[in-house]
MDTraj code that builds the backbone (N, CA, C; nanometers):
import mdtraj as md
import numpy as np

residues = "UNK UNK UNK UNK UNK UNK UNK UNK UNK UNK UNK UNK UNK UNK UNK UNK UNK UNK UNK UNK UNK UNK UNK UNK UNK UNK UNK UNK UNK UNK UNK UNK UNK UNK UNK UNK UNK UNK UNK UNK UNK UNK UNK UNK UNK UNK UNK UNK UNK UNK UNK UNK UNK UNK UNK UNK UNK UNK UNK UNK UNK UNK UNK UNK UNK UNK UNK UNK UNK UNK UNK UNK UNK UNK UNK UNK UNK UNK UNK UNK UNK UNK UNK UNK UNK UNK UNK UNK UNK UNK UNK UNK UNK UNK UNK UNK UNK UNK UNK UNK UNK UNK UNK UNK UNK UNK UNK UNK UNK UNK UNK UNK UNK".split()
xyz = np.array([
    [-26.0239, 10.1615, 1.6708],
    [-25.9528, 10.2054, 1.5524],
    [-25.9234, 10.0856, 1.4625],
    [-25.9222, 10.1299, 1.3179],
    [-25.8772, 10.0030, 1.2566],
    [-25.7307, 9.9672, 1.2846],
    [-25.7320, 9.7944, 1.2856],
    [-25.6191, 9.7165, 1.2463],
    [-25.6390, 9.6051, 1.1681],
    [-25.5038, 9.5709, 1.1348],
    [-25.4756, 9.4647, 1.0115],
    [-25.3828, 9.4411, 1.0635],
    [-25.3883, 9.3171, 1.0895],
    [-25.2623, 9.2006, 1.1016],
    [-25.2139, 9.0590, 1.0186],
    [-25.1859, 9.0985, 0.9751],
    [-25.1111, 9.0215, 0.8850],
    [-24.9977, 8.8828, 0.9307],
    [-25.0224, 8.8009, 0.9051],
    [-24.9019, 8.6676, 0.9173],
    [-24.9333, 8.5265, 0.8135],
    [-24.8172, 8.4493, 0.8976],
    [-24.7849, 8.3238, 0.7647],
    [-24.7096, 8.3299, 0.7283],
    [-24.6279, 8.4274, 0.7273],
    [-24.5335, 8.4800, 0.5651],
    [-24.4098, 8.3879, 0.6619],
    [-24.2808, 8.3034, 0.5929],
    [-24.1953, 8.2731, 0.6747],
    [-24.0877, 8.2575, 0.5399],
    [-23.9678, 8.1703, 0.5497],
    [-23.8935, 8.1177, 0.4713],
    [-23.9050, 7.9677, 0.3695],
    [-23.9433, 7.9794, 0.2771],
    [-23.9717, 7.8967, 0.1711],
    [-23.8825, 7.8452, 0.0719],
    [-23.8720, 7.7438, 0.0009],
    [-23.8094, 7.7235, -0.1328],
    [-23.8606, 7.7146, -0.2352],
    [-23.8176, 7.7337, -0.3499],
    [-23.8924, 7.7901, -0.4327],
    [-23.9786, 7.6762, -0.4975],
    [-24.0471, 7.6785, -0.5385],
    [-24.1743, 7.5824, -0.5930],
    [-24.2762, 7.5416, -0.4578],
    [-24.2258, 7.6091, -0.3196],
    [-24.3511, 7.5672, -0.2074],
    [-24.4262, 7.6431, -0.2082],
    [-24.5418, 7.6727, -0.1020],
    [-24.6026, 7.7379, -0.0733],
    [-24.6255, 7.8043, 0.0160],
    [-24.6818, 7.8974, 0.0277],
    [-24.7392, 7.9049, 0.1990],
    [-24.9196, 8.0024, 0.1940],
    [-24.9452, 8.0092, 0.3463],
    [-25.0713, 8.0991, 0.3152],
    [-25.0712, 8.1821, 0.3946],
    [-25.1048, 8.3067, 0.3915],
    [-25.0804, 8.4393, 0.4616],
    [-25.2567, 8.4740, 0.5151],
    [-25.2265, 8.5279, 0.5847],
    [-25.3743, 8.5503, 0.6633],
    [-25.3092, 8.7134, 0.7179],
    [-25.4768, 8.7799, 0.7347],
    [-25.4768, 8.9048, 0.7409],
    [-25.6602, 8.9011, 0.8469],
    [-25.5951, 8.9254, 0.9944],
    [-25.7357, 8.9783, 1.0731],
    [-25.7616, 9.1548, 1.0878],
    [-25.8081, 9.1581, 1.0562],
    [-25.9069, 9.2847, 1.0631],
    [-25.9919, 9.3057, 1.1651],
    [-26.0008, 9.4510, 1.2524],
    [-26.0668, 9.5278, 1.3237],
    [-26.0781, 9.6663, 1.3004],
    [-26.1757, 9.6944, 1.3608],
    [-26.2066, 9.8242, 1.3997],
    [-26.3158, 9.8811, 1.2499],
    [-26.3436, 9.7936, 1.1719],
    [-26.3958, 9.7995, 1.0445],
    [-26.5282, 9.7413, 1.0198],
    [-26.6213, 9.7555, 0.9488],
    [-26.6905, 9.6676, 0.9045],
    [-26.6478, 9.5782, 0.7951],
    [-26.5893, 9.4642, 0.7808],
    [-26.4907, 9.3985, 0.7002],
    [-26.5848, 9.3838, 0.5916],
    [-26.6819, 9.3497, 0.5824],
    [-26.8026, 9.2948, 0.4496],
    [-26.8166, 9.3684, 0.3787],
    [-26.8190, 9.4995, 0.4192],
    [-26.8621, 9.6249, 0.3543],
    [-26.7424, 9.6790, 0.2422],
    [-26.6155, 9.5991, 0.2665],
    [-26.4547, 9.6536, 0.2099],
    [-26.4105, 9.5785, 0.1112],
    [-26.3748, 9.6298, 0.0081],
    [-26.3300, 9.5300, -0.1251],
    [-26.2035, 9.5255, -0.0003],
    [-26.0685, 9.4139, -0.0213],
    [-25.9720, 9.4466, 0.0240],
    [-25.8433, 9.3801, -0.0512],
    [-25.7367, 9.4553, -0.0589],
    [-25.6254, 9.4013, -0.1391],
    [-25.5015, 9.3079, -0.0719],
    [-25.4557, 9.2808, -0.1383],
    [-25.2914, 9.2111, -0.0496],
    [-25.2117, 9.2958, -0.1533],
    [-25.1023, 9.3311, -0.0960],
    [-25.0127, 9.4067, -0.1541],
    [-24.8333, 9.3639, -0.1162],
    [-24.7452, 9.3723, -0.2134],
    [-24.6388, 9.3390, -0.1161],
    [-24.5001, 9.4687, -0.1892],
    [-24.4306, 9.4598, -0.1120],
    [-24.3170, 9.5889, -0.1291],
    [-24.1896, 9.4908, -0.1544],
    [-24.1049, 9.4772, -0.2566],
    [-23.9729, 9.3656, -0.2273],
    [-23.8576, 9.4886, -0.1864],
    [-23.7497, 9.4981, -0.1446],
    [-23.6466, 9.5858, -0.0932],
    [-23.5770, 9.6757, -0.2680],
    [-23.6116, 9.7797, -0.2356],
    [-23.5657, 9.8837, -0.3380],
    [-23.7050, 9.9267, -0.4034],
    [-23.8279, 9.8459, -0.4308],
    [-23.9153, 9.8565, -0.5312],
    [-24.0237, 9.8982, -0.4652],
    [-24.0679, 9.9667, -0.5492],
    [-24.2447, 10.0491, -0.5221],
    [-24.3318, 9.9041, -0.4479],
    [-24.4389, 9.9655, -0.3760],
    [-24.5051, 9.8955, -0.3107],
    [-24.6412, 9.8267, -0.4270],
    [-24.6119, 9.6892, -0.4525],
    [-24.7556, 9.6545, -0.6036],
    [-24.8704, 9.5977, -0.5115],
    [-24.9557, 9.6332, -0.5802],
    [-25.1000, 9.5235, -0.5705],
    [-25.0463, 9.4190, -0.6275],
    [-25.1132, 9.2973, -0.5494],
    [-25.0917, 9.1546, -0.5859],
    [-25.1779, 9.0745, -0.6284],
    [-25.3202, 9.1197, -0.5285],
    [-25.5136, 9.0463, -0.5544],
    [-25.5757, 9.1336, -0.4980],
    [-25.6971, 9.1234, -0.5492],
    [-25.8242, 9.1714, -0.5077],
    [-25.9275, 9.0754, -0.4595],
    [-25.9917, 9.1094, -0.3744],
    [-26.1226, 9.0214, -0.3306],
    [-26.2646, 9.1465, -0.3373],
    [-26.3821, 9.1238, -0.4032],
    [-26.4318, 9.2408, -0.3863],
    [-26.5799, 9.2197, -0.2876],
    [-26.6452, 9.2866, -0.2404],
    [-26.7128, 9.2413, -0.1170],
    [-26.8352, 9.1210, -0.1923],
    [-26.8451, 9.0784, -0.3237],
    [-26.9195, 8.9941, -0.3160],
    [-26.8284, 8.8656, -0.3176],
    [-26.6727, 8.8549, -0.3669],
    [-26.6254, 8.7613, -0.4425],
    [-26.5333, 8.7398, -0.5384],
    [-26.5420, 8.8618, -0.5804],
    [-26.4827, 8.8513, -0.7217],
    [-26.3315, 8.8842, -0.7173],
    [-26.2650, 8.8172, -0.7779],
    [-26.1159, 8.8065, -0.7609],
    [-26.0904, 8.8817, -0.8618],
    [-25.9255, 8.9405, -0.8875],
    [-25.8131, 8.9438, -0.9716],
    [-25.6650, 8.9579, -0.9213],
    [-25.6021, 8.9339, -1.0042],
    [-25.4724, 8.9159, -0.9585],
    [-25.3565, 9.0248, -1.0656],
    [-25.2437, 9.0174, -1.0081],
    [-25.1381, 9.0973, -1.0897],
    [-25.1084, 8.9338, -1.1757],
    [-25.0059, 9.0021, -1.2824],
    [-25.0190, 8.8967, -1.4184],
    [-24.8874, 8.8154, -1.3556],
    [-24.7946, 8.8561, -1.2666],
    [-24.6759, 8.7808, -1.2216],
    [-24.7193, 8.6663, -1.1319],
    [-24.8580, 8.6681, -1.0576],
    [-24.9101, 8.5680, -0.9706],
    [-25.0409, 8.5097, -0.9955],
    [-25.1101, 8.5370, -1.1395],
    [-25.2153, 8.4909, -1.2112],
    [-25.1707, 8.3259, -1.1935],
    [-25.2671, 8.2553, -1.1144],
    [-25.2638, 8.1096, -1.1765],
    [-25.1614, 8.0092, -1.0500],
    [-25.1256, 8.1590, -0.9747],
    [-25.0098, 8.0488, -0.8683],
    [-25.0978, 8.0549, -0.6954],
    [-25.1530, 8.2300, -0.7097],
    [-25.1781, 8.2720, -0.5917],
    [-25.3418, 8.3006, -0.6093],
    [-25.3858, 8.2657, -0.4819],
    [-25.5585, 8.2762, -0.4405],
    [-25.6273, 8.3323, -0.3531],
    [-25.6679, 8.4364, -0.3431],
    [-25.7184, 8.5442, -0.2195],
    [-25.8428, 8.4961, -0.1758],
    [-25.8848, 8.4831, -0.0808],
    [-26.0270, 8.4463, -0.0454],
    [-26.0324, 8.5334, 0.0604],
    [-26.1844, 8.5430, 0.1241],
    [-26.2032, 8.6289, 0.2391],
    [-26.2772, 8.5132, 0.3014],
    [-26.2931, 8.5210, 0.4271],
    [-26.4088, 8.5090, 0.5106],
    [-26.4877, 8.6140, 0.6314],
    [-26.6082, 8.6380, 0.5703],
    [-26.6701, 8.7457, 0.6489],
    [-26.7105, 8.7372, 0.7771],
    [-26.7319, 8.6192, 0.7564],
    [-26.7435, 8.5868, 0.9631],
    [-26.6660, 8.5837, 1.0453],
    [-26.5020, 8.5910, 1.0338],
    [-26.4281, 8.5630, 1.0950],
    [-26.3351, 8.6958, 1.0362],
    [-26.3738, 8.7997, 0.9770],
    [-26.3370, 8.8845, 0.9490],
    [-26.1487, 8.8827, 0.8899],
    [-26.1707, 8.8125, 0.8202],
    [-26.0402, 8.7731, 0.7527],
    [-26.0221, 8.7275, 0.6146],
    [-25.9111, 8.7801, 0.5534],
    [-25.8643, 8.7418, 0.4179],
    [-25.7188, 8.6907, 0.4148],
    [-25.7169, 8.6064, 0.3044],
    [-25.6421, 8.5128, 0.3207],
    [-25.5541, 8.4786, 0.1681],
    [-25.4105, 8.4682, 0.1591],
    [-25.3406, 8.4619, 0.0417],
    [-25.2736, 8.3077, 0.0043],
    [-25.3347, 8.2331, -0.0620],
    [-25.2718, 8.1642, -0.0452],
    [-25.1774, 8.1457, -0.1486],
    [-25.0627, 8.0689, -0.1435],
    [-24.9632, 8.1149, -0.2419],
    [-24.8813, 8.0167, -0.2808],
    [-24.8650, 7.9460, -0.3876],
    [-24.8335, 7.8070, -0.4587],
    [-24.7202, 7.8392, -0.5633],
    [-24.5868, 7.7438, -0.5602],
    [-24.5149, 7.7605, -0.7179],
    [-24.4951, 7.8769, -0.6777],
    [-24.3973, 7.9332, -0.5558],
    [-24.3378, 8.0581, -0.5271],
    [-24.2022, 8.0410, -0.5836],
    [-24.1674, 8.1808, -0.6231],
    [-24.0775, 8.2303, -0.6950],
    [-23.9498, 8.2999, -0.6162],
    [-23.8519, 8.2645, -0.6076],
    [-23.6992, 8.3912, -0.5686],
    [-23.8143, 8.5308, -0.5784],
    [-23.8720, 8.5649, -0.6790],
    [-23.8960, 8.7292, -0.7036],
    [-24.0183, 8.7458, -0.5879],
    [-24.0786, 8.6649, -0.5442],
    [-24.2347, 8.6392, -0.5062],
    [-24.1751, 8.7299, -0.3332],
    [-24.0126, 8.7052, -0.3035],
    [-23.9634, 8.7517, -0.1889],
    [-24.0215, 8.9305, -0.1700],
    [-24.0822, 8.9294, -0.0463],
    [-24.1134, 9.0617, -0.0633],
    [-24.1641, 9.0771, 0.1232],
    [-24.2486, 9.2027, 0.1662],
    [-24.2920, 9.1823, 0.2880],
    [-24.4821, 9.2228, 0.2326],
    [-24.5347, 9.1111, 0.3018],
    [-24.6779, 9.1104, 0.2334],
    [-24.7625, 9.2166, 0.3205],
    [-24.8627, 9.2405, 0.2749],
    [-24.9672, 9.3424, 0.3357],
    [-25.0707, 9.3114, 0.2773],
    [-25.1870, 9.3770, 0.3649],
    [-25.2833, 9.3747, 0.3300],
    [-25.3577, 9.5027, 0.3276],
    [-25.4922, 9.5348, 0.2735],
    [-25.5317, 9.6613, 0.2631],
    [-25.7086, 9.5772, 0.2539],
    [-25.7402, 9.7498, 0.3442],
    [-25.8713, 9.7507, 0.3180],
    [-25.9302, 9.8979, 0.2126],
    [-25.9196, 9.8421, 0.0928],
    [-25.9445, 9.9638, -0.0069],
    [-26.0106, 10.0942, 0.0702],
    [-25.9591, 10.2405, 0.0476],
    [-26.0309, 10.3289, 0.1151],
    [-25.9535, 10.4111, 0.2510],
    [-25.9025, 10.2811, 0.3128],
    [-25.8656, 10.2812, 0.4576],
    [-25.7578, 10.3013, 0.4723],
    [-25.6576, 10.4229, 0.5233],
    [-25.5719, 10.4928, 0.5292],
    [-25.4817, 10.4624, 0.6282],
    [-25.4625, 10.3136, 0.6066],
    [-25.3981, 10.2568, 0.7218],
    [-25.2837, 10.0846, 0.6514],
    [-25.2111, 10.0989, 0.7346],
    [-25.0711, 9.9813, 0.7051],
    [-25.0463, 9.9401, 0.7998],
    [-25.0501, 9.7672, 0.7804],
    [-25.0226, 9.7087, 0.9166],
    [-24.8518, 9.6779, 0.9117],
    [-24.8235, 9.6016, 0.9977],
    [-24.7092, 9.5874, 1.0101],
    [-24.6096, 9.4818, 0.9000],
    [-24.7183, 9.3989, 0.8430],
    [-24.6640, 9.3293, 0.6604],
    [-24.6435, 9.2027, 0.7670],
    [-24.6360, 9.1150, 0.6576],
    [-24.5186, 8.9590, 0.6727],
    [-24.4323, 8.9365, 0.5730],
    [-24.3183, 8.9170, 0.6460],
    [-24.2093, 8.8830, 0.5078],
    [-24.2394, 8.7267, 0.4677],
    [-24.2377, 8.7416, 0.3724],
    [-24.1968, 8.5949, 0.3213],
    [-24.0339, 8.6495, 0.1718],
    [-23.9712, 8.5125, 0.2332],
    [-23.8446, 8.5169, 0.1443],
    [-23.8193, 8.3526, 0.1033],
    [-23.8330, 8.3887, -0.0445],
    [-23.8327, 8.2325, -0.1571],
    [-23.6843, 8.2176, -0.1945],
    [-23.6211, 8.1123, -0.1082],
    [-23.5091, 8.0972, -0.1262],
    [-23.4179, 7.9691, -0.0891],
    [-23.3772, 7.8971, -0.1570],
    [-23.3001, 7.7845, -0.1561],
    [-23.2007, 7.7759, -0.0561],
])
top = md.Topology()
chain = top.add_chain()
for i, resn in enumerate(residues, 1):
    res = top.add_residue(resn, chain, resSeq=i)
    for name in ("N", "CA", "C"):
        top.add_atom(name, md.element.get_by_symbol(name[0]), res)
traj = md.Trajectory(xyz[None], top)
């Protein structure tokens, strides 16, 4: 069955970084555009990046320019990395495999002094 596991995410201050990683099973990972997504407490769950199965990135306009999604297909993993974090950037991260009707368990990360 598919899974997604997600980690990295920990306690930060604001202007650090960190990088979140997401392993995948039960999938053919190459075959899957896949997203990172994160939920902050009270607020709808947003898309954050895209990776699409050749490459091609985008991002939401709040993390344009700070944050960088990459995949690797051999090792069946995607990866967030995340620079010049923000108080707001606090949220619990996820990942998604577009299509796939499934939620892993998230990583929090919380940007805070």
């Amino acid at each position: 069955q598919v899974q997604l596991v997600e980690s990295g995410g920990g306690l930060v201050q604001p202007g650090g970084s960190l990088r979140l990683s997401c392993a995948a099973s039960g999938i053919i990972f190459s075959l899957y555009v896949m997203d990172w997504y994160r939920q902050a407490p009270g607020k709808q769950r947003e898309l954050v990046a895209t990776i699409t199965r050749g490459g091609s990135t985008s991002y939401a306009d709040s993390v344009k320019g700070r944050f960088t999604i990459s995949r690797d297909n051999a090792k069946n993993t995607v990866s967030l990395q995340m620079n010049s974090l923000k108080p707001e950037d606090t949220a619990v991260y996820y990942c998604s495999a577009r299509g796939v009707n499934y939620w892993g368990q998230g990583t929090q990360v919380t940007v805070s002094s």
